[in-house]
BAFI-3210 file (N, C-alpha, C; in Angstrom, 3 decimals, decimal comma, padded with zeros to 6 digits):
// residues 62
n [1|2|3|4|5|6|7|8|9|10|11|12|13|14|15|16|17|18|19|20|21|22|23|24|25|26|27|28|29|30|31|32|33|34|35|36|37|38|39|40|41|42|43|44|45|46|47|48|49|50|51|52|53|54|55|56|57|58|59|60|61|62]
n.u [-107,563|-105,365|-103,742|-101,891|-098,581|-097,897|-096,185|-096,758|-095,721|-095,518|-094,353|-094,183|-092,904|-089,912|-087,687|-086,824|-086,251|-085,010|-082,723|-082,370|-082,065|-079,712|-077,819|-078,208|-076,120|-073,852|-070,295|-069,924|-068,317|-068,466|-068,642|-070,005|-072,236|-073,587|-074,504|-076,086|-078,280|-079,093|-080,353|-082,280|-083,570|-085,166|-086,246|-087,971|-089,852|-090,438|-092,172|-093,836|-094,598|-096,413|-096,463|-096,931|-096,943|-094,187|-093,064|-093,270|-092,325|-089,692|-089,689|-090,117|-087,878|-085,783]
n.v [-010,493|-010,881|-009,154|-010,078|-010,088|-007,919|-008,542|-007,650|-005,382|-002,537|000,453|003,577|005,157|003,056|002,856|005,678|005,524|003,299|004,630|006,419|005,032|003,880|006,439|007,018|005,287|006,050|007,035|005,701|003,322|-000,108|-001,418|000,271|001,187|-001,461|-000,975|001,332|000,007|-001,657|000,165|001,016|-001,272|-001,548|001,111|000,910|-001,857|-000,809|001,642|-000,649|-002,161|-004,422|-007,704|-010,329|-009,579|-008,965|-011,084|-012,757|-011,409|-011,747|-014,270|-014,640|-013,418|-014,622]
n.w [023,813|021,509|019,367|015,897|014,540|012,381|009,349|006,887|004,279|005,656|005,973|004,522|001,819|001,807|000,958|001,525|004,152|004,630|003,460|005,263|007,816|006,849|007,003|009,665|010,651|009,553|009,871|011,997|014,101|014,393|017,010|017,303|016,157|016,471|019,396|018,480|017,037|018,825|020,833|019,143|018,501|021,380|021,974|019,689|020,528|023,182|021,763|020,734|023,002|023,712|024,897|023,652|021,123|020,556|021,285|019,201|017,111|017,464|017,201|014,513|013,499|013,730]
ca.u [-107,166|-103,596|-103,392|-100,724|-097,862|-097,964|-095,522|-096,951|-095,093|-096,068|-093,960|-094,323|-091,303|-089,497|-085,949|-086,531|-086,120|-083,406|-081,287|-082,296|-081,108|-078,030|-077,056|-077,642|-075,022|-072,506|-068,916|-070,021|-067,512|-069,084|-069,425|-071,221|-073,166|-074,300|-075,371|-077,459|-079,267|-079,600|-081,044|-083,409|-084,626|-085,634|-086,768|-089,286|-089,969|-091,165|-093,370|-095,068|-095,759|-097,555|-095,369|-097,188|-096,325|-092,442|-092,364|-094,413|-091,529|-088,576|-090,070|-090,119|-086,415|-085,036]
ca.v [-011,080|-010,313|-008,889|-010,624|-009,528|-007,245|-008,813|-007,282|-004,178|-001,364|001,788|004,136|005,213|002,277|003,471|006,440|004,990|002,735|005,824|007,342|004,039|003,710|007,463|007,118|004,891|007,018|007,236|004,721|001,952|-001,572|-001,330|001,658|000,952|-002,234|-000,437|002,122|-000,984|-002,165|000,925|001,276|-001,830|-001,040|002,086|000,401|-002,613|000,025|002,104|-001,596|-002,472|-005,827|-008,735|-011,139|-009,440|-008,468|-012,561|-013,323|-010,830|-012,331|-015,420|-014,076|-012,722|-015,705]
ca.w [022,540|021,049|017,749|015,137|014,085|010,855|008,643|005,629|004,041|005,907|005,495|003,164|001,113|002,480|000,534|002,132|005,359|004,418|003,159|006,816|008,893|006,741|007,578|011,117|010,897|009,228|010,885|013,601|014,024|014,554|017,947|018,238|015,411|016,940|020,198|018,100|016,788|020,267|021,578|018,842|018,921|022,578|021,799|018,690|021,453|024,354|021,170|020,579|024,388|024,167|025,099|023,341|019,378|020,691|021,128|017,669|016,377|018,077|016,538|012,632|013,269|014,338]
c.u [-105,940|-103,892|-102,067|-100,037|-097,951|-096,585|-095,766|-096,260|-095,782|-095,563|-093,680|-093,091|-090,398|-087,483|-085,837|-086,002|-085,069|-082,429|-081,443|-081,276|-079,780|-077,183|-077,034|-076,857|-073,159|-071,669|-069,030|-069,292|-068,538|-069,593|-070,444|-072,318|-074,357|-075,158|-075,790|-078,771|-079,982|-080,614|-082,341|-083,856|-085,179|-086,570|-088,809|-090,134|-091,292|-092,393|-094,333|-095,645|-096,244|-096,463|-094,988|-096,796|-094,839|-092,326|-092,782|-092,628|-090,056|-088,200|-089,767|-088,933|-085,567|-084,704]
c.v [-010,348|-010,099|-010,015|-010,012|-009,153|-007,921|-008,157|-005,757|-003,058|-000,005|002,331|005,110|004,184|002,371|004,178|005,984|004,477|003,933|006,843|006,485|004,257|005,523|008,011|006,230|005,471|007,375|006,885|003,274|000,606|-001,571|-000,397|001,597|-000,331|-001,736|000,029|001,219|-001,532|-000,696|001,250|000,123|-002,033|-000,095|001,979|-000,554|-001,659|000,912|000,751|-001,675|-003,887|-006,866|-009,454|-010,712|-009,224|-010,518|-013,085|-012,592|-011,587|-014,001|-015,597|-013,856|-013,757|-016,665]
c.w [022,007|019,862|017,003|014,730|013,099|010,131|007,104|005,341|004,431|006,508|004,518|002,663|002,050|002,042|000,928|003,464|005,823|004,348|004,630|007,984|008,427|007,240|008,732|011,518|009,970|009,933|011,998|013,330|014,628|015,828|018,093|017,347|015,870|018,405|019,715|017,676|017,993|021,174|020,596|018,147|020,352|022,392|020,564|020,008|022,563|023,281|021,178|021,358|024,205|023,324|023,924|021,149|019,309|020,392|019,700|016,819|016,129|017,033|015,240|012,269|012,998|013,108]
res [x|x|x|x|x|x|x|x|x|x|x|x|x|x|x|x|x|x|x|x|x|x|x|x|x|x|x|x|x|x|x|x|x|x|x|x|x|x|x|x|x|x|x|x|x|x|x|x|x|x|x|x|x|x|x|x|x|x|x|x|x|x]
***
C-alpha cells in the first residue's frame, strides 16, 4: 500500500528555512543556481525513495 503525499504544512520554522534556501543561493548566477535546485531536488527525491509519492509529487508541482 503507498502512502499519500503530505501536502499539509509540515516544517517547523518554515521562514527559517526559507532564509536558509535563499542563502544557499547567494552569489550563484542563474545557472548555477538552477543546478543547485536540480541537485537538491535529487538529493530530497533519493531521501523519499518510493516511486509511487515522487510521481503523486511531480503531479502537485505541475
Amino acid at each position: 500500500m503507498t502512502e499519500e503525499l503530505n501536502l499539509t504544512p509540515n516544517i517547523p520554522d518554515p521562514d527559517g528555512f526559507y532564509d536558509e534556501l535563499l542563502a544557499a543561493h547567494a552569489g550563484l548566477s542563474k545557472p548555477e543556481s538552477d543546478a543547485f535546485n536540480a541537485r537538491l531536488i535529487l538529493v530530497l527525491a533519493n531521501h523519499v525513495g518510493d516511486r509511487a509519492i515522487l510521481q503523486q509529487a511531480l503531479k502537485a508541482a505541475g
